[in-house]
PyMOL commands that place a pseudoatom at each C-alpha (Angstrom):
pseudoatom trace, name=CA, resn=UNK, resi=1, chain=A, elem=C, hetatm=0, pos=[0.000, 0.000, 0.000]
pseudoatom trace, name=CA, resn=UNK, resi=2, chain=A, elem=C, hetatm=0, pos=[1.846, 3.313, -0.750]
pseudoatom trace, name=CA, resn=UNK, resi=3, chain=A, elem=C, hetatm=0, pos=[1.429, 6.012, 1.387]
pseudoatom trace, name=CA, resn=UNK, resi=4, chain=A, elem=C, hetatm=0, pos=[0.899, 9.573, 0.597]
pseudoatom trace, name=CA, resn=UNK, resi=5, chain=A, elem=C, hetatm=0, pos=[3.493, 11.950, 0.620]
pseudoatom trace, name=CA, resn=UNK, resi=6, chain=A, elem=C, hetatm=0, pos=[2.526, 14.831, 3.419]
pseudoatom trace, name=CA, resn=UNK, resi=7, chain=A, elem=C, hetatm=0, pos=[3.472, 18.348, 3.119]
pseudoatom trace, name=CA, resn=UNK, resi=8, chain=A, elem=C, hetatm=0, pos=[6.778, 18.662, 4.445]
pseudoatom trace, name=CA, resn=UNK, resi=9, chain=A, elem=C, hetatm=0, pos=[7.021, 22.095, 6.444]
pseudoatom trace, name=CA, resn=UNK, resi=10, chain=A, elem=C, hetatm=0, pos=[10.360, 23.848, 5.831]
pseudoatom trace, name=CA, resn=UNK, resi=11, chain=A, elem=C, hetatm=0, pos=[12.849, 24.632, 8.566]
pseudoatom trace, name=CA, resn=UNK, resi=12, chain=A, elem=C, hetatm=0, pos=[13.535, 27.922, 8.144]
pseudoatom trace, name=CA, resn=UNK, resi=13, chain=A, elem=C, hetatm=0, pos=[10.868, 31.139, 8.804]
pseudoatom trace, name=CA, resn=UNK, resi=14, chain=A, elem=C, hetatm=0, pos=[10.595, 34.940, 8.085]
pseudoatom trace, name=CA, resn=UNK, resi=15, chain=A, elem=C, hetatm=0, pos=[9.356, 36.783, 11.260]
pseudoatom trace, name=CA, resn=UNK, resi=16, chain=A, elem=C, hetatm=0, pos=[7.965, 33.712, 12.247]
pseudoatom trace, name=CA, resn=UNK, resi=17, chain=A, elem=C, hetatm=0, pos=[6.576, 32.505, 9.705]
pseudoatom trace, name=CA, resn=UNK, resi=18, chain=A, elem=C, hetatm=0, pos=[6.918, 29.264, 8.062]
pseudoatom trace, name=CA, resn=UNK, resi=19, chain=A, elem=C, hetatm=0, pos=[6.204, 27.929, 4.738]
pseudoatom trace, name=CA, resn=UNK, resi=20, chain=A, elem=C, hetatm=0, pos=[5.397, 24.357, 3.479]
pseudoatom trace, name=CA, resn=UNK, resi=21, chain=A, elem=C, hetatm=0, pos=[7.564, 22.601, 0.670]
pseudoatom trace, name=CA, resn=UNK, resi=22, chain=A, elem=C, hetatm=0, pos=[4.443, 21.263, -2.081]
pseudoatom trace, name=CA, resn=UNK, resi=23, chain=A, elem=C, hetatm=0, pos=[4.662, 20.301, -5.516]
pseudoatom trace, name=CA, resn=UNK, resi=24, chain=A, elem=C, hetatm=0, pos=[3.224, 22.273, -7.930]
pseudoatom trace, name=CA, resn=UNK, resi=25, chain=A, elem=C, hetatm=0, pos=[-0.119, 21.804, -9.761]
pseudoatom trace, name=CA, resn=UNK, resi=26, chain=A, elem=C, hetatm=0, pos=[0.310, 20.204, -13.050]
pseudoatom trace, name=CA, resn=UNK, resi=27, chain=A, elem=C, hetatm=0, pos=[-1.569, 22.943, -14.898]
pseudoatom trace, name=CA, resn=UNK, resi=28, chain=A, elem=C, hetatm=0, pos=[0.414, 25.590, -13.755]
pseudoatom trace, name=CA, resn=UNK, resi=29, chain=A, elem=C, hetatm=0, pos=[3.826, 23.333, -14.791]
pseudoatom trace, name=CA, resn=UNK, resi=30, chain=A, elem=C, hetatm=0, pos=[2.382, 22.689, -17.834]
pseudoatom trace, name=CA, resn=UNK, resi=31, chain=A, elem=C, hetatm=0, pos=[1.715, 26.746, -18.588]
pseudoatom trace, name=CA, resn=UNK, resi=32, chain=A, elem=C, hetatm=0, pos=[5.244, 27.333, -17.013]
pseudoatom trace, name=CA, resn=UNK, resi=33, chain=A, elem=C, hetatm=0, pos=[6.545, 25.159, -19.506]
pseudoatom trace, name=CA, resn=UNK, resi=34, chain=A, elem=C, hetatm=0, pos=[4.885, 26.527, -22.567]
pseudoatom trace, name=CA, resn=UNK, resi=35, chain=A, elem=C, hetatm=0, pos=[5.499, 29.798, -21.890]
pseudoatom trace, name=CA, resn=UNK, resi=36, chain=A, elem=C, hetatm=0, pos=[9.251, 28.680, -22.263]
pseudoatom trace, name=CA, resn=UNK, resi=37, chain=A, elem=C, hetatm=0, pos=[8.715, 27.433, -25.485]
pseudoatom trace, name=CA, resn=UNK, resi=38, chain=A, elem=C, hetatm=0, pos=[6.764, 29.975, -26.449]
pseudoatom trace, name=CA, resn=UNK, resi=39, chain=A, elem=C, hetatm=0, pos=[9.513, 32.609, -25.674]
pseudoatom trace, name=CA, resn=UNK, resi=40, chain=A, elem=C, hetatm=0, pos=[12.379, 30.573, -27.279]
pseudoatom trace, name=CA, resn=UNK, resi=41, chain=A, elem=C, hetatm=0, pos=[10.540, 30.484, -30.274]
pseudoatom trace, name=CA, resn=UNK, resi=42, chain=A, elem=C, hetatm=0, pos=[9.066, 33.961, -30.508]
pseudoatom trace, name=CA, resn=UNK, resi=43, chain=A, elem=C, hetatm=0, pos=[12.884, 34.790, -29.547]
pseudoatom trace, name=CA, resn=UNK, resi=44, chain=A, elem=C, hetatm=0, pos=[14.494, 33.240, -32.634]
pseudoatom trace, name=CA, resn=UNK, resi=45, chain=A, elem=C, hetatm=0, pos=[11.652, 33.903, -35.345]
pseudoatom trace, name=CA, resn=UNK, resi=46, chain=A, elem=C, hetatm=0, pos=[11.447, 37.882, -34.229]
pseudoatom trace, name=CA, resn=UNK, resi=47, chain=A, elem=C, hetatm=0, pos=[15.356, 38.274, -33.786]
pseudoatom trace, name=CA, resn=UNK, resi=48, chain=A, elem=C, hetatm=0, pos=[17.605, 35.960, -35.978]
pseudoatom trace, name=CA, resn=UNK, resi=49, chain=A, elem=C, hetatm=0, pos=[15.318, 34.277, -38.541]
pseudoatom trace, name=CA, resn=UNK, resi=50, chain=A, elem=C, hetatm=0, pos=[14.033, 37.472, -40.316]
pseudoatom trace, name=CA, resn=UNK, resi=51, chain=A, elem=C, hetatm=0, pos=[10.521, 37.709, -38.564]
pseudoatom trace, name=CA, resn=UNK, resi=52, chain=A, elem=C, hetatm=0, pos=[9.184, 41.555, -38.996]
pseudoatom trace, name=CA, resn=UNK, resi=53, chain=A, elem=C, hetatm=0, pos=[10.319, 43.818, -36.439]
pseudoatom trace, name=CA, resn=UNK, resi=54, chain=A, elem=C, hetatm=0, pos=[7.305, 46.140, -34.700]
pseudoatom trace, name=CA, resn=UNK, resi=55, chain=A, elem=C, hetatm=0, pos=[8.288, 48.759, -36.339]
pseudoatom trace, name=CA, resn=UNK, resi=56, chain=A, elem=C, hetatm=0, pos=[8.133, 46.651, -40.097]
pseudoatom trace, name=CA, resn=UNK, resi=57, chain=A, elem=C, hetatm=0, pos=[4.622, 45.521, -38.891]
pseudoatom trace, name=CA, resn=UNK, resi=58, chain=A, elem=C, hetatm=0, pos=[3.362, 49.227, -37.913]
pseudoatom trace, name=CA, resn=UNK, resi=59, chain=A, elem=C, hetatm=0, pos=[4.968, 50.350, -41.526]
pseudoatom trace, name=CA, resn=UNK, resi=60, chain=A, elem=C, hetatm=0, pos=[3.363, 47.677, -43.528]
pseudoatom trace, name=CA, resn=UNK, resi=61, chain=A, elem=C, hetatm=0, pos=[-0.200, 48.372, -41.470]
pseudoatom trace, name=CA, resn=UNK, resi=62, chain=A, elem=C, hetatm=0, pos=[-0.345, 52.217, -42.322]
pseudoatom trace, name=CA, resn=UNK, resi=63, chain=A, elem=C, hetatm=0, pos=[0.462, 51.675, -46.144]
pseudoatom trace, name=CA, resn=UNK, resi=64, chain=A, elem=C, hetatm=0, pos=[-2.304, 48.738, -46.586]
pseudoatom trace, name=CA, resn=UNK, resi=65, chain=A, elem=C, hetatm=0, pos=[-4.325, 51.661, -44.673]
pseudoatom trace, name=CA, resn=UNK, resi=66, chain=A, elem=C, hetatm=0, pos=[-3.693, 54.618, -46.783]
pseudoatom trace, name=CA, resn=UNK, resi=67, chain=A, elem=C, hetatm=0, pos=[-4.501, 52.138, -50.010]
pseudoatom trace, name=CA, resn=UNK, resi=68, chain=A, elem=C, hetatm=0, pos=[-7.582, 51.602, -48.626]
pseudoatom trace, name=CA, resn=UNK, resi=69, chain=A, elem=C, hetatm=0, pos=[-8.230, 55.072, -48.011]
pseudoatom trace, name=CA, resn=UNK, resi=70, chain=A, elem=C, hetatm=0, pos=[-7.528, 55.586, -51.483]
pseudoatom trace, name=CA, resn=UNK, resi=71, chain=A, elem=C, hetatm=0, pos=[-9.483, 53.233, -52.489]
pseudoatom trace, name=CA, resn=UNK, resi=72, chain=A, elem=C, hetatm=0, pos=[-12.515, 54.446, -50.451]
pseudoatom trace, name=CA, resn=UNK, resi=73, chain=A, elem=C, hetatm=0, pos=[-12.056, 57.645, -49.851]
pseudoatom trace, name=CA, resn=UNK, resi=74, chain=A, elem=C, hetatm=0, pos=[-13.100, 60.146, -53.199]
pseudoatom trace, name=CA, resn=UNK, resi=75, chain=A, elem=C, hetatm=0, pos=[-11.635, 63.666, -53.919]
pseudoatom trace, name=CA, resn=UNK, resi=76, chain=A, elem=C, hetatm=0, pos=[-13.672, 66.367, -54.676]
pseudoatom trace, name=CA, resn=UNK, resi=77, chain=A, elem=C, hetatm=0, pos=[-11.155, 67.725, -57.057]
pseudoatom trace, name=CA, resn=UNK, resi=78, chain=A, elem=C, hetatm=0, pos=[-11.172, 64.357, -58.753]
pseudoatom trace, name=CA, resn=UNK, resi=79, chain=A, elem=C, hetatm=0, pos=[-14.771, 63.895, -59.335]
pseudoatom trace, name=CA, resn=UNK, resi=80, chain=A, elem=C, hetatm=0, pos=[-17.091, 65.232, -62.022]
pseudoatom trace, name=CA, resn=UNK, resi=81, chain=A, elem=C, hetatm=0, pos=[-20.783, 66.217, -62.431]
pseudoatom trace, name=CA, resn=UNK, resi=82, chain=A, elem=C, hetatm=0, pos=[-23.114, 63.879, -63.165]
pseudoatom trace, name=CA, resn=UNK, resi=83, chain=A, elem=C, hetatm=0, pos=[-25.727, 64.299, -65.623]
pseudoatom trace, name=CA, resn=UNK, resi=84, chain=A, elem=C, hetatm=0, pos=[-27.615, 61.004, -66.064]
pseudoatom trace, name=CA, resn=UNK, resi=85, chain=A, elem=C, hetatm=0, pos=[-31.392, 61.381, -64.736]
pseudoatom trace, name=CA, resn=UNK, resi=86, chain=A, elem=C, hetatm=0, pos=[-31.103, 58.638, -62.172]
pseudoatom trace, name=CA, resn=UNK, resi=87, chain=A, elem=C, hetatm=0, pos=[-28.269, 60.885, -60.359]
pseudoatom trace, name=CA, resn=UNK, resi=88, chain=A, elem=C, hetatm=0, pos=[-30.262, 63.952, -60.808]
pseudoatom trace, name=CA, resn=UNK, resi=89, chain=A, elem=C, hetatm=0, pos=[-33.078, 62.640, -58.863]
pseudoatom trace, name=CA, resn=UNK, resi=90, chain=A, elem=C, hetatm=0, pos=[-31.165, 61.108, -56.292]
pseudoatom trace, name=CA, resn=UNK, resi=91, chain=A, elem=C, hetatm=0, pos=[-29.656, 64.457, -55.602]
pseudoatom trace, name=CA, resn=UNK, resi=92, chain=A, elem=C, hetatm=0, pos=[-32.982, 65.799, -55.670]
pseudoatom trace, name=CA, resn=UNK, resi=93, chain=A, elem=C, hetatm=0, pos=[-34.232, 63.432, -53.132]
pseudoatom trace, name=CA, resn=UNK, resi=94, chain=A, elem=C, hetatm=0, pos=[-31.379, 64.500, -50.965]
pseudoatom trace, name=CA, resn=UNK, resi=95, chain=A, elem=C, hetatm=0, pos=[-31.816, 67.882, -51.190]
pseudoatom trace, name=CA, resn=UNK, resi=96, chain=A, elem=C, hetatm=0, pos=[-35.082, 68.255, -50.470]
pseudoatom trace, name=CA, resn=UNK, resi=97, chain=A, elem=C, hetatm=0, pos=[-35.261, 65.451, -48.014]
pseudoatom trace, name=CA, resn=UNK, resi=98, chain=A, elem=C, hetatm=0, pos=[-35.533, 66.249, -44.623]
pseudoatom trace, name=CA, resn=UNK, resi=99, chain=A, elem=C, hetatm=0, pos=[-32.794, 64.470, -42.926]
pseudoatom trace, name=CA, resn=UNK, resi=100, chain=A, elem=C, hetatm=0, pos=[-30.190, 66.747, -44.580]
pseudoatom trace, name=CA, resn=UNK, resi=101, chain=A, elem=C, hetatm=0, pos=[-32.924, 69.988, -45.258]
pseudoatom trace, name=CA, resn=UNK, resi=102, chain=A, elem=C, hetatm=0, pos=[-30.504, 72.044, -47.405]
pseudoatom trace, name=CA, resn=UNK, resi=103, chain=A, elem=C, hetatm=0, pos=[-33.691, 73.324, -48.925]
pseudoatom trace, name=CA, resn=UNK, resi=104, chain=A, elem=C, hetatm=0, pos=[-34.546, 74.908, -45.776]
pseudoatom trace, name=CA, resn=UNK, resi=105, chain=A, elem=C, hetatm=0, pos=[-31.696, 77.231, -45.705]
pseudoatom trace, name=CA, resn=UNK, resi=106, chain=A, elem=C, hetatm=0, pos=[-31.023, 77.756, -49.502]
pseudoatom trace, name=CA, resn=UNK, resi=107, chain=A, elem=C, hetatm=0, pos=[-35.184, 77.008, -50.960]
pseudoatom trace, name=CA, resn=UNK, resi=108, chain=A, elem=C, hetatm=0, pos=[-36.296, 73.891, -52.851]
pseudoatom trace, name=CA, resn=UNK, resi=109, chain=A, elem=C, hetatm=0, pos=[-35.303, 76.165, -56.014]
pseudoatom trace, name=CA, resn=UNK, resi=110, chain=A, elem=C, hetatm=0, pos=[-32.435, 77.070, -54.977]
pseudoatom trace, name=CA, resn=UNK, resi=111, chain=A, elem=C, hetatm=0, pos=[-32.607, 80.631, -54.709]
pseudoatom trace, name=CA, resn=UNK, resi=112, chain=A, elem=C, hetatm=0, pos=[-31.656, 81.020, -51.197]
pseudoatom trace, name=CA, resn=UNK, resi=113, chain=A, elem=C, hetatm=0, pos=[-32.864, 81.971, -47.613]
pseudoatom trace, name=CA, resn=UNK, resi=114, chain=A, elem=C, hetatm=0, pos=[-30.958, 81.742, -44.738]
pseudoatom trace, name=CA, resn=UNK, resi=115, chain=A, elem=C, hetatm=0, pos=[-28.314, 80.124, -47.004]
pseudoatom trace, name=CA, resn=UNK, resi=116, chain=A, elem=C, hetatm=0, pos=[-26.784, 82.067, -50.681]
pseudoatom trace, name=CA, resn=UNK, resi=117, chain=A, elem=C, hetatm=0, pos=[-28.487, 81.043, -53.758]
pseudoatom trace, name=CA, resn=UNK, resi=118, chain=A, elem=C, hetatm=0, pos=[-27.209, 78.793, -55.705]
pseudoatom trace, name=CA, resn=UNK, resi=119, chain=A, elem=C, hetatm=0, pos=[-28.591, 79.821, -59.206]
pseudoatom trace, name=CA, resn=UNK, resi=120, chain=A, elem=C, hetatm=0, pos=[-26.545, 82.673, -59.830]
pseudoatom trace, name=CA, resn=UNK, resi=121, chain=A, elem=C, hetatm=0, pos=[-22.962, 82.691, -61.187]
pseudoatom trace, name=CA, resn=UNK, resi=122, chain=A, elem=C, hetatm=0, pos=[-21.819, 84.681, -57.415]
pseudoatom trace, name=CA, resn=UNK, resi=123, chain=A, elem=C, hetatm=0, pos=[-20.234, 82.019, -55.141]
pseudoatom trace, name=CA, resn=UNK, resi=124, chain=A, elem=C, hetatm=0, pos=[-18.553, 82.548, -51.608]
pseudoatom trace, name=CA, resn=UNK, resi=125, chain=A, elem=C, hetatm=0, pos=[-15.669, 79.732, -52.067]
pseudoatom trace, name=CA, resn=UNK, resi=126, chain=A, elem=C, hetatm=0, pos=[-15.273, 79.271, -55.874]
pseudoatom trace, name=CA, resn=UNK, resi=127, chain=A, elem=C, hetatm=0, pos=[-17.552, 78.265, -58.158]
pseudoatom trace, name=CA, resn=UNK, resi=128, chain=A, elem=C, hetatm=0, pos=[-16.049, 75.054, -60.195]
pseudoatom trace, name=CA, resn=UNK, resi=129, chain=A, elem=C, hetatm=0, pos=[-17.505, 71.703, -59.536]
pseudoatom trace, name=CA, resn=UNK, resi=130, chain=A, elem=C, hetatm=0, pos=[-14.655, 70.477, -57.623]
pseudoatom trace, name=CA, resn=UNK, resi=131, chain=A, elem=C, hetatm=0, pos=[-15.337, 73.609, -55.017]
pseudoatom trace, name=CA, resn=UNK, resi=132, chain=A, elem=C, hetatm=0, pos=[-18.907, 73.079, -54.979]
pseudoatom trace, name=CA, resn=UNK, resi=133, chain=A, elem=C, hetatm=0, pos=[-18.019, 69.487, -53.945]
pseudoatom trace, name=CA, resn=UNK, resi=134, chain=A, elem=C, hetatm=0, pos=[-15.575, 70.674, -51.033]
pseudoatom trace, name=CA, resn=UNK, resi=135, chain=A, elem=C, hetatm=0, pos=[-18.222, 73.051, -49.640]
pseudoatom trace, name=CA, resn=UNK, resi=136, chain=A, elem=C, hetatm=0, pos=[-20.879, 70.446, -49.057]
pseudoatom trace, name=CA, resn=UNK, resi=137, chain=A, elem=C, hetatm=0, pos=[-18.411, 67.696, -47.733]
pseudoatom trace, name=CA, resn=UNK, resi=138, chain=A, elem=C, hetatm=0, pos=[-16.415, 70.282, -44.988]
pseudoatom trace, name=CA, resn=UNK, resi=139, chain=A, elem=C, hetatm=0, pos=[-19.519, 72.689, -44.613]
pseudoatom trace, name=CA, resn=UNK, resi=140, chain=A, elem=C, hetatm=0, pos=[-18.647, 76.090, -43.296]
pseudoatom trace, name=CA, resn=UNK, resi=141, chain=A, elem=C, hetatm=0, pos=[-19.742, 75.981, -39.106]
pseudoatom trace, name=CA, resn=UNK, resi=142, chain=A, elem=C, hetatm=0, pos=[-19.230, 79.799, -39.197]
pseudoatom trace, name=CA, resn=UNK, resi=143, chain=A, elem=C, hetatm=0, pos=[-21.648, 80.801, -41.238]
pseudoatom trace, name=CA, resn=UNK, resi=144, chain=A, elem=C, hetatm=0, pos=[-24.092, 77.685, -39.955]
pseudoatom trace, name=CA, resn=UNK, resi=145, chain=A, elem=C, hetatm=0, pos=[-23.464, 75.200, -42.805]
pseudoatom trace, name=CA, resn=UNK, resi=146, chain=A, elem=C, hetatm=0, pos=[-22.862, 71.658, -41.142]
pseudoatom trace, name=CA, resn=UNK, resi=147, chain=A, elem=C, hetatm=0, pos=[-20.658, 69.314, -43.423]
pseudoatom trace, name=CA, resn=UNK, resi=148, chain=A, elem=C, hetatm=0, pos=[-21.773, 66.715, -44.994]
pseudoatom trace, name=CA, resn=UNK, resi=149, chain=A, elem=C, hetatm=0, pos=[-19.048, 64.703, -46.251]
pseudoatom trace, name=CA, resn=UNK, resi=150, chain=A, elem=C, hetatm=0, pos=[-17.728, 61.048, -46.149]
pseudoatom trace, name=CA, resn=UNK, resi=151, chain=A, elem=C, hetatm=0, pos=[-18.068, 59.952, -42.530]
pseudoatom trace, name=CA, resn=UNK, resi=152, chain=A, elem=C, hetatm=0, pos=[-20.980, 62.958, -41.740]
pseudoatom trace, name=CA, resn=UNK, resi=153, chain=A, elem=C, hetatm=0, pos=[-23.994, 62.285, -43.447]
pseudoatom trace, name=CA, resn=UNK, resi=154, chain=A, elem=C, hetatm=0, pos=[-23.481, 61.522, -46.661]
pseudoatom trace, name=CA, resn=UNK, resi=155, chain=A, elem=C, hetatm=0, pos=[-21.787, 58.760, -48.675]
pseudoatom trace, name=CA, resn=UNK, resi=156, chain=A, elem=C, hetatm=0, pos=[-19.661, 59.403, -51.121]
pseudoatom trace, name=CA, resn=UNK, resi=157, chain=A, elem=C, hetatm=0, pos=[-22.184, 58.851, -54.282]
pseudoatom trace, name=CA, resn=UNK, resi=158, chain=A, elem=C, hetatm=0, pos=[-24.853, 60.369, -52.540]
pseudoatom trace, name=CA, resn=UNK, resi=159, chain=A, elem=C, hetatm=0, pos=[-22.533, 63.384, -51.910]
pseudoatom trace, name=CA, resn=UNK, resi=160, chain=A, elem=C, hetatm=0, pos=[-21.383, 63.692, -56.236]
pseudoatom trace, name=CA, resn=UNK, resi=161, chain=A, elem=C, hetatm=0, pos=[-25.098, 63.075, -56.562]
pseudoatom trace, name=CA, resn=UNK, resi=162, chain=A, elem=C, hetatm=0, pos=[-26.322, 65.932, -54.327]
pseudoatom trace, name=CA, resn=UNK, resi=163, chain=A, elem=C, hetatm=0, pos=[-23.544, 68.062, -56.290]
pseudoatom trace, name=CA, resn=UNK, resi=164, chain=A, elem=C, hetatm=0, pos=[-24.213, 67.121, -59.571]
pseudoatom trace, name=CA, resn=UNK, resi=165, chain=A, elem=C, hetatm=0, pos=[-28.033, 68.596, -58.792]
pseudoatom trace, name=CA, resn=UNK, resi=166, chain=A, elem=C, hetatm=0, pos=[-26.986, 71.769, -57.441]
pseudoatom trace, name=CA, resn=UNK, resi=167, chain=A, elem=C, hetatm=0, pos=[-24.894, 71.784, -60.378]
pseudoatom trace, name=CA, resn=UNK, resi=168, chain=A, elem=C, hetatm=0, pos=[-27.383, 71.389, -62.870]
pseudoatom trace, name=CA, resn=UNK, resi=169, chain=A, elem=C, hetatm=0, pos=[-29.427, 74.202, -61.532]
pseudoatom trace, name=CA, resn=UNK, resi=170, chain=A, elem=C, hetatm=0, pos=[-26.949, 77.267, -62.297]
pseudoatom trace, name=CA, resn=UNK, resi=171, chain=A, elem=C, hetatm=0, pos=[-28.428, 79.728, -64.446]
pseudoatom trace, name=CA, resn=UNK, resi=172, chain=A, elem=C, hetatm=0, pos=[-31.992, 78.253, -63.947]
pseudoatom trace, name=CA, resn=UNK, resi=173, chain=A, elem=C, hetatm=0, pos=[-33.275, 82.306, -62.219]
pseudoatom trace, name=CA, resn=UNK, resi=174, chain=A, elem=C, hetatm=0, pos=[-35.735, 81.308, -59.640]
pseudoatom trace, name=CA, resn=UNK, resi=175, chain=A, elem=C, hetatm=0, pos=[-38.612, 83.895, -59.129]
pseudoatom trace, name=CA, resn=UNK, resi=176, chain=A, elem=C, hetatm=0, pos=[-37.122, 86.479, -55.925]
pseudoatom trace, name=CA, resn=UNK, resi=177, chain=A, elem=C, hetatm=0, pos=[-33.836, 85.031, -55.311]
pseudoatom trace, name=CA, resn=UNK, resi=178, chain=A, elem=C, hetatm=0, pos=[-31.905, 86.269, -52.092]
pseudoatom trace, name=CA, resn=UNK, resi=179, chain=A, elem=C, hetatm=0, pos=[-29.884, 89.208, -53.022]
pseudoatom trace, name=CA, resn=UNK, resi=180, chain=A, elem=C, hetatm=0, pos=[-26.039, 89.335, -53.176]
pseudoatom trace, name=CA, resn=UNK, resi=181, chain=A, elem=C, hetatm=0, pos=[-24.495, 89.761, -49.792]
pseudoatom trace, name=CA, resn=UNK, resi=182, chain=A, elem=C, hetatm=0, pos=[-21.414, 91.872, -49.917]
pseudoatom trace, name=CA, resn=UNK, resi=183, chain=A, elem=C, hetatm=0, pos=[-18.586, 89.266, -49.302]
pseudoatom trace, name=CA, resn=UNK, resi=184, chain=A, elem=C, hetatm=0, pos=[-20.570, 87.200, -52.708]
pseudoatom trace, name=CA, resn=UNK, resi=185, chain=A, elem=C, hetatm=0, pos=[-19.516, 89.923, -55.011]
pseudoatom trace, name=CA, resn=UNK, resi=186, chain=A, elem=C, hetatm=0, pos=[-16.777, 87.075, -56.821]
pseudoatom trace, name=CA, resn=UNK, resi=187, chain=A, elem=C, hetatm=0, pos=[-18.343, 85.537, -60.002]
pseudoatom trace, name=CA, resn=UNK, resi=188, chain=A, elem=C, hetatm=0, pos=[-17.112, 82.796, -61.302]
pseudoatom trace, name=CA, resn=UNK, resi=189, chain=A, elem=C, hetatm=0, pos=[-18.335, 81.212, -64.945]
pseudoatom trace, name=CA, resn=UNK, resi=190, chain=A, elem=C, hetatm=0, pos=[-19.468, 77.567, -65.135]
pseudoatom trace, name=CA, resn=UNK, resi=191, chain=A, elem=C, hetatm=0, pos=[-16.134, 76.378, -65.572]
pseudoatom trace, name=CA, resn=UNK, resi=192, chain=A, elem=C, hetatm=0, pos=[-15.374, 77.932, -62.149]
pseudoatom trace, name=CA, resn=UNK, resi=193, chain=A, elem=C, hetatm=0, pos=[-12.894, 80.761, -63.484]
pseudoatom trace, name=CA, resn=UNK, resi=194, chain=A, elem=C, hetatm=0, pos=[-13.166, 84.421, -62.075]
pseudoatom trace, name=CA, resn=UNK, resi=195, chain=A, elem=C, hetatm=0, pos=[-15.232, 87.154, -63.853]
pseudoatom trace, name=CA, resn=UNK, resi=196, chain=A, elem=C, hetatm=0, pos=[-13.558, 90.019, -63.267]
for i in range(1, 196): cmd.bond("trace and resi %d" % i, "trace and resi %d" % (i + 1))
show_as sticks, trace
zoom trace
């Protein structure tokens, strides 16, 4: 019959205290001994076989980011306006619609309110496409306009499409537009150069 081994209580003590001698649970060996591994493993791949170093790994992370940025992320200056009828009325929609309500600062016809009209050829921040893309997506918080751009409200399709509307309506004279405010005296032509 064997007979169990008992705790054996060590000799010495610390301020009177005394400690007993016991083996180890096999779990906690077991994670002891993996963690070894682990380490001598993780110590050769990282630091004499050529594994990536954390700064390699941070390097390669922020250029598969900016690709995808690129991929996802459009440029007003790189865009152009849509004509097709589909986009037209999804601007439209957008416009009018009343979770962005940019009719209720510049009218459903454009002509302005609270907001500049849109008609004429007078614009506060330039008057090509690309500009008239830039303005909607950043907004202007000084003068009340919240933006609307990628990661706001809008996509970016909805955003060209919403453009492309205002867009189409220059030149279209609504009946009793706002007047020209004093810092709208630039003109710009449809292709967005300065009238002088």
């Amino acid at each position: 019959m064997a007979t169990k081994e008992m705790d054996k209580l060590l000799e010495h003590d610390a301020d009177g205290i005394q400690e007993y001698d016991n083996a180890l649970p096999r779990w906690w060996l077991y994670g002891f001994y993996f963690t070894i591994v682990f380490g001598v493993v993780y110590m050769f791949y990282y630091h004499s076989f050529g594994g990536p170093s954390s700064a390699q790994e941070y390097a390669n992370e922020m250029s598969e980011a900016a690709l995808l940025y690129k991929r996802t992320a459009m440029s007003p200056s790189a865009m152009v306006a849509k004509s097709d009828a589909a986009t037209l009325a999804t601007g439209k929609a957008i416009f009018e619609g009343t979770n962005n309500a940019c009719y209720t600062c510049h009218r459903n016809d454009m002509g302005g309110q609270v907001g500049p009209n849109l008609t004429d050829e007078y614009w506060l921040h330039g008057g090509s496409f690309s500009k008239v893309m830039e303005s909607i997506k950043t907004g202007f918080l000084e003068k009340g306009m919240q933006p609307y751009g990628t990661g706001a409200k809008l996509n970016d399709e909805d955003l060209l499409a919403v453009a492309s509307y205002v867009w189409s309506k220059r030149g279209s004279n609504p009946p009793e537009p706002k007047a020209i405010e004093p810092d709208r005296d630039k003109k710009y032509d449809l292709d967005g150069n300065p009238i002088p």
